[in-house]
C-alpha positions, 0 to 999 in steps of 0.5 A: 189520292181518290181521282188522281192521275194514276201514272206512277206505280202502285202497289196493287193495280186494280181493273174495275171498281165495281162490285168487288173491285171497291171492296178490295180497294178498300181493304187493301188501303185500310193501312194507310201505307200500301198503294193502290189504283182503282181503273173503272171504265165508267163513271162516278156514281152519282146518277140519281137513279143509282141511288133510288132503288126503284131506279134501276128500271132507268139504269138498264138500258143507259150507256152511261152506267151500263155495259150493253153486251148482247148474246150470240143467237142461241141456239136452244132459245129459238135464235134469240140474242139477250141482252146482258147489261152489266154495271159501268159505273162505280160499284159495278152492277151492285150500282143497278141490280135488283138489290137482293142479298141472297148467299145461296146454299152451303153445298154451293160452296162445299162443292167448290171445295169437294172439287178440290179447291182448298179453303172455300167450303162454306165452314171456311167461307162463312166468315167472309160472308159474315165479315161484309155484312151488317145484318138489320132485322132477324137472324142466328147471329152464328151466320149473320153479320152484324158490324160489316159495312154493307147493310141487309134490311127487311122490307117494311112495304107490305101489300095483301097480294104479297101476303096472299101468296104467301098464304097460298104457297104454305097452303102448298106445304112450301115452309115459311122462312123468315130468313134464308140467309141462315140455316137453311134456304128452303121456302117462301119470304120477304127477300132481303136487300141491300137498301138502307132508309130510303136508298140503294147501298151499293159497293160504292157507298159502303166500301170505297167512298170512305175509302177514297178519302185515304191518300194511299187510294188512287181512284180513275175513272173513265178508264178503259182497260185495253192490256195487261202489260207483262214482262215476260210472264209476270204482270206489272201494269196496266195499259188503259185509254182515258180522255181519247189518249192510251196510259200506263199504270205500273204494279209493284206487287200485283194486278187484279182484275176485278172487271166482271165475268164478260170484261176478265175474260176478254182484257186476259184473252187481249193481252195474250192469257187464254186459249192459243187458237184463238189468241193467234186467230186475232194476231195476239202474241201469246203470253201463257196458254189457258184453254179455260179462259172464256169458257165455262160461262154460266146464267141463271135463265129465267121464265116468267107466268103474268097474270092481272090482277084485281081488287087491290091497287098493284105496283103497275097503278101506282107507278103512273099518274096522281098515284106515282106522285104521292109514292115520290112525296112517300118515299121523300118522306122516307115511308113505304113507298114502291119507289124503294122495292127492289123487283122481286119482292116474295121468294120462293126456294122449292124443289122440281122434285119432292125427293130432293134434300134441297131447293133446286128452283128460285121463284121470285113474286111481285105484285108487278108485271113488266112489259114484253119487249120493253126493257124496265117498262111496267105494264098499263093493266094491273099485273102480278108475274112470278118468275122462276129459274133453276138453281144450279144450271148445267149449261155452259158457253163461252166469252171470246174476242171478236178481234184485237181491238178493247174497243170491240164488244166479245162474242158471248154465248151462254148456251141456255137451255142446252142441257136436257137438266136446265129444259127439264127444270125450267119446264117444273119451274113454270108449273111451280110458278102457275100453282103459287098463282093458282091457290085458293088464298091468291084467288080473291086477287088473281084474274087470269094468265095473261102470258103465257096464257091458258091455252099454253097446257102440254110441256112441249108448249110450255118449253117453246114458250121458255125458249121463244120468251125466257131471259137472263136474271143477270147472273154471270160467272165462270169466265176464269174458274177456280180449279185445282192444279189437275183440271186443265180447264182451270184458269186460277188455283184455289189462291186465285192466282192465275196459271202459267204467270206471276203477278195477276189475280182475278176477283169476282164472279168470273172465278167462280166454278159452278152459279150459286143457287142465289143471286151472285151478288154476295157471293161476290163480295165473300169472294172478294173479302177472301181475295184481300186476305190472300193477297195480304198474306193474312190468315183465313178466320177460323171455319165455321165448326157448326156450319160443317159440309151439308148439303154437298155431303147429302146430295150426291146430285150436287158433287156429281156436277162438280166433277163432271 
């Protein structure tokens, strides 16, 4: 049934086949008998740079695969507006992002529990990590997955930079850690990615393309959501726009949204669930009021040290001219090629402060620099950058409607650096970045800063420059957090239900509390695998007992976040 005209009803009705959507489009057809239709604004993913890993560089700014929303000025980064492309496209952003399979720490997800979300510790939330996920290469296999759909390789491209910086951050006592996706996340390795043979594995590829071929998996593309249709209360379709013509799709059982962090907030806001001020202000009739709805937005705000190099070839000269044609023969011949690297290569999980019990800074190295201003663009000279952001930031701001009308991009407004916390950890996170850089090991390959420069010294220096410079690292969530029946601020309960009507759930980052101290990617796709289960009414796997609750119980810092 995969691209079949989705006018008649449907058991399960799901608003975006991205990073989550394809996940759940899978597992709820797995039966072969419950319906279901997949609405993704976008297209089909069958750009070729899709698939290239390197090719995200091409994908970020077309609009044929990307939604290009952009920031309100900030009002702590100097007036800026960031862009925030996200995926538009089948699989989402897991069709253009940076490929990195990163989980994030235990107390992330014990957090969300002590915060009175029943059954998302990191014990109970385990399995579903484990169950999406086919780890390729080492790993305790109490954590990792070694049968799930998605594949998590190891790169197999080495350069003496990477190594020398490696090198140099044990020489700073920051431990070697072959993998940080098992018992513990802290120090310095190879990240791994969702990258299998010469290609990108996206959502796309490892769930719903073999699930398209079920007659049960109804898949449209172009269709742009425009309202959530209810009757009274209870959700039952779907109101979208394809071809320049307005359709319905009608839900039997339930409607998903699985449309992203900035798109789940704005279709519940447009179709009358979100806060009551601002629904009235734009003329929408007011189905439930959840003041929750759109605030809470979070990112991981990044800053970069650049550096030139010298003494080894960097990915800068191999991306131009003779050298850039022999890394397409190589990677056609399916060898190490920087056509199949993902954009940050070295991780470095540290602490701001030597106290900690656990990181609180992500650091990501490449022996590559990106041009300031230029969105993808590598620099002419040969680079190296390491970019930081901190872990768990406490800023927050909102995702509204700017009027009534789908088409209108909302108003978005993340708010970074507002809290003295994020200033104060961005400000340890460029020193941490400018010491990996400056170790005795790195020395025979690092020339000079380039940006920010050496003449930039004092921290106030240093904080304008993350004001005027710094960006996001596209990790958007928080639009529709989970929260228990107490938090008036929550949008959905622990089941992901969404308050004050029936028949609506959301599934993706948009639930989540707080920003793991990760990338978002995989946390997604366990929130995703979690959600099929509760809509099927199955029964959660077993927790995890060696898992147990870590780093929340040891540090109070972390449950003092989520209570505030």
């Amino acid at each position: 049934m995969a691209g079949a005209d989705a006018s008649e009803a449907f058991d399960y009705v799901i608003v975006g086949g991205g990073t989550a959507g394809a996940v759940l489009a899978d597992r709820l057809s797995a039966d072969g008998r419950t319906s279901v239709c997949v609405l993704e604004a976008g297209g089909r993913d069958t750009n070729p740079y899709i698939h290239v890993p390197a090719g995200f560089m091409r994908l970020l700014a077309d609009r044929r695969a990307t939604w290009q929303f952009q920031t309100e000025p900030g009002p702590f980064i100097e007036g800026r507006s960031v862009a925030l492309p996200q995926g538009r496209v089948l699989g989402g952003s897991s069709s253009i992002n940076g490929l990195a399979y990163n989980r994030g720490q235990p107390g992330d997800f014990d957090g969300w529990a002590a915060a009175g979300n029943r059954g998302w510790s990191f014990a109970e939330v385990l399995p579903y990590f484990r169950r999406s996920e086919r780890r390729v290469g080492p790993g305790d296999d109490r954590y990792r997955g070694r049968d799930g759909p998605l594949p998590v390789t190891d790169s197999v491209w080495r350069h003496p930079i990477c190594d020398a910086f490696i090198a140099g951050a044990t020489g700073l006592g920051i431990p070697r850690n072959l993998d940080y996706n098992g018992a513990e996340q802290a120090g310095v390795g190879y990240y791994q990615r969702i990258i299998e043979g010469r290609f990108r594995v996206s959502t796309a590829r490892a769930f719903l393309r073999p699930a398209m071929r079920r007659r049960n998996l109804a898949v449209v593309t172009g269709a742009w959501a425009s309202r959530i249709l209810f009757d009274g209360r209870r959700a039952v379709g779907v109101r979208y726009e394809a071809g320049g013509a307005m359709r319905e799709v009608r839900a039997r059982r339930e409607v998903v949204l699985s449309a992203g962090t900035i798109n789940t907030a704005k279709l519940l806001q447009l179709s009358g669930v979100g806060p009551a001020a601002l629904l009235a202000a734009h003329g929408i009739p007011l189905v439930a009021d959840v003041p929750g709805c759109g605030e809470n937005f979070r990112d991981h705000f990044v800053t970069r040290i650049i550096a030139r190099a010298r003494g080894a070839g960097t990915i800068n000269d191999r991306s131009r001219g003779l050298p850039l044609l022999g890394e397409i023969l190589a990677w056609m011949a399916d060898r190490p090629s920087i056509l199949g690297l993902t954009p940050g290569f070295i991780h470095v999980f540290w602490k701001s402060d030597e106290r900690l019990a656990e990181p609180d800074i992500q650091s990501s190295f490449t022996p590559a620099s990106f041009r300031a201003g230029h969105l993808g663009a590598l620099d002419t000279f040969p680079g190296m950058s390491c970019g930081t952001f901190q872990q768990r930031p406490e800023s927050a701001g909102h995702v509204r409607i700017a009027d009534a009308d789908h088409r209108t991009p909302p108003l978005v407004q993340p708010n970074y650096l507002a809290a003295e916390g994020d200033r104060r950890i961005a400000l340890a996170g460029l020193k941490l970045a400018r010491r990996l850089l400056a170790t005795p090991e790195l020395a025979p390959f690092y020339e000079r800063e380039s940006i920010p420069g050496p003449e930039v010294r004092s921290d106030d220096e240093l904080l304008d420059y993350a004001r005027r410079f710094g960006g996001t690292a596209y990790h958007l969530i928080g639009t529709a957090r989970m929260g228990p029946a107490d938090d008036p601020m929550a949008v959905v309960d622990d089941t992901l239900r969404v308050r004050s009507v029936d028949g609506l759930r959301v599934a993706d980052a948009s639930v989540m509390p707080t920003v793991p101290s990760a990338n978002t990617f995989a946390a997604t796709l366990m929130i995703a695998e979690k959600a099929a289960d509760m809509i099927l009414g199955r029964l959660p796997p077993a927790p995890a007992e060696f898992a147990g609750t870590s780093v929340a119980a040891r540090s109070p810092s972390v449950l003092k976040e989520f209570r505030s």
